[in-house]
Phi, psi and omega in degrees: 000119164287128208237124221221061197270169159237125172284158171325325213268325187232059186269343172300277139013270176334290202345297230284309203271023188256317176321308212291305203287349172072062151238185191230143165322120166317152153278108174230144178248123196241113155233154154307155173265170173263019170256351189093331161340132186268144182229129194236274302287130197281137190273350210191153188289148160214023206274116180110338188279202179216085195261148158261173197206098188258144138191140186289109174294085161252165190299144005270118181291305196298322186312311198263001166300278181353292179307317172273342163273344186290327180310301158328288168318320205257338164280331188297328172254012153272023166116333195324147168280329191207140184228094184269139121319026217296142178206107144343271184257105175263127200261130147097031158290353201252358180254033185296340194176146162301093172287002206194187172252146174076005169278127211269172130225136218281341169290319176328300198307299169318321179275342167289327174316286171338290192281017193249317199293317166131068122316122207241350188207142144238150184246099174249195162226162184004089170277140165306355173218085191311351172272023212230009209241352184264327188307343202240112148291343163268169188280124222246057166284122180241114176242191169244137176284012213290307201281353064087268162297313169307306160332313146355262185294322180307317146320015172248340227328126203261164154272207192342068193286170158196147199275155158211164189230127188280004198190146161274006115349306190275326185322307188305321172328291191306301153339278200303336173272336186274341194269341159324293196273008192051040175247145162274205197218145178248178155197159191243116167321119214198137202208095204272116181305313214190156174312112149080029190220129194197131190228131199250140169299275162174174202259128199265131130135201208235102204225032182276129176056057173213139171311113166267157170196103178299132162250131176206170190277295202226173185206108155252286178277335181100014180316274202299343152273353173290321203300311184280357135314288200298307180307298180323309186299328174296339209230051183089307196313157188295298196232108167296126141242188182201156178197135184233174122004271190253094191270118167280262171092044174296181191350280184267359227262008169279316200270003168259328178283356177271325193279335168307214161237034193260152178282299186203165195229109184265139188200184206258194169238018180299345156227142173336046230256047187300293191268022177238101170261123184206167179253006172280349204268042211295147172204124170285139174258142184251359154339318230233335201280308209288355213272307188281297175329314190293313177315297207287302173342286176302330174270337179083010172264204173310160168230349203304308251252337200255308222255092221233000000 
């Protein structure tokens, strides 16, 4: 029987995808000690089941990590037969390879962590790093929010569209979507000084009298889409917009996307965005992708058909 729990981080989200699947939320009870300590208990018999676990490590990313392994822990020892992982947002993926000496790296770590918990499957959407799905000795669905988005946008259907990629780093992303929508394709020349600091060059490809739409996985502060706004805008275009996975949307980055030249920045609900408001933002749910997947899963049929 399938069992569907949430964590804090992610309960709309549960919601969306308990709707898709016609179940009722698991009962779980989650509180604080007043040290901040997490306190958990599963609510409803699971001895047996095949329980799922959705939470996004989105901020406060240690908190809601913490938290999704203790969740982990307290199904495994009432019994569960199988404990998936839904991870939305897998939070501290840009932490991936040694860029530097003495640095540690941490998604390796989150997945010994994960799977140490007794974790027996994780399910995610767009890791920032696709090798992150080998870092996991258990079995890894990585799916993408690309048609999600894409449907979206082919429904504004704009003319003389063109896809851009904010860094070279993104092109293949970026390609693989313009090669979706029949659009072409830029990219924006970029040079990162410092952390979360992105100093843009200029733009390779032709975005003149044309639609744009930057495609990336995640916007954290939005440096680097404001930036590649304001060039792309320098150079003509009818409209800028943009779309990602994952909006993180830290510090300034709602009031550099109020300030920019982007019409709208469309993105996903793989994270939470209760308190962050614009009327640039549109967000799409990816509730119906992950609704189904948990379906197959739990049936033991293909999921291969998903990762699209």
């Amino acid at each position: 029987m399938l069992k569907l729990f949430s964590g804090r981080a992610s309960p709309a989200l549960t919601e969306r995808i308990c709707s898709y699947l016609g179940i009722p939320p698991g009962a779980i009870e989650i509180t604080n000690f007043s040290d901040g300590e997490i306190y958990v208990q599963i609510q409803e018999n699971v001895r047996g089941r095949d329980v799922f676990v959705v939470q996004s490590i989105c901020h406060p990313c240690n908190d809601n990590l913490m938290e999704l392994l203790i969740i982990i822990d307290a199904l495994k020892r009432a019994s569960a037969s199988r404990i998936t992982a839904v991870i939305p947002y897998y939070g501290y993926a840009r932490q991936d390879r040694k860029v530097q000496p003495r640095v540690p790296i941490t998604a390796k770590l989150l997945s010994d962590l994960i799977s140490a918990a007794g974790t027996d499957r994780v399910l995610t959407v767009d890791l920032h790093a696709g090798q992150i799905q080998g870092f996991f000795n258990i079995p890894v669905d990585h799916l993408f929010a690309a048609p999600v988005l894409i449907d979206y946008v082919q429904n504004r259907n704009y003319p003389d569209l063109v896809v851009v990629s904010p860094d070279a780093g993104g092109v293949e992303r970026a390609r693989a979507f313009a090669k979706r929508v029949g659009a072409s394709l830029a990219i924006i020349d970029k040079r990162r000084e410092e952390k979360n600091v992105a100093q843009i060059m200029y733009v390779i490809g032709d975005v003149e009298g044309k639609h744009c739409v930057i495609v990336d996985d995640i916007i954290d502060t939005a440096g680097t889409l404001a930036e590649s706004a304001v060039a792309l805008a320098a150079q003509g275009p009818l409209s800028v917009s943009a779309c990602c996975t994952h909006p993180v949307l830290s510090g300034p980055a709602i009031e550099r996307v109020e300030s920019s030249p982007l019409e709208e920045l469309i993105v996903t609900d793989t994270i939470p965005l209760d308190s962050k408001e614009s009327p640039k933002l549109k967000i799409l749910s990816v509730a119906n992708l992950l609704g189904e997947a948990i379906r197959r899963i739990h049936n033991e049929t293909s999921v291969s058909s998903l990762f699209v």
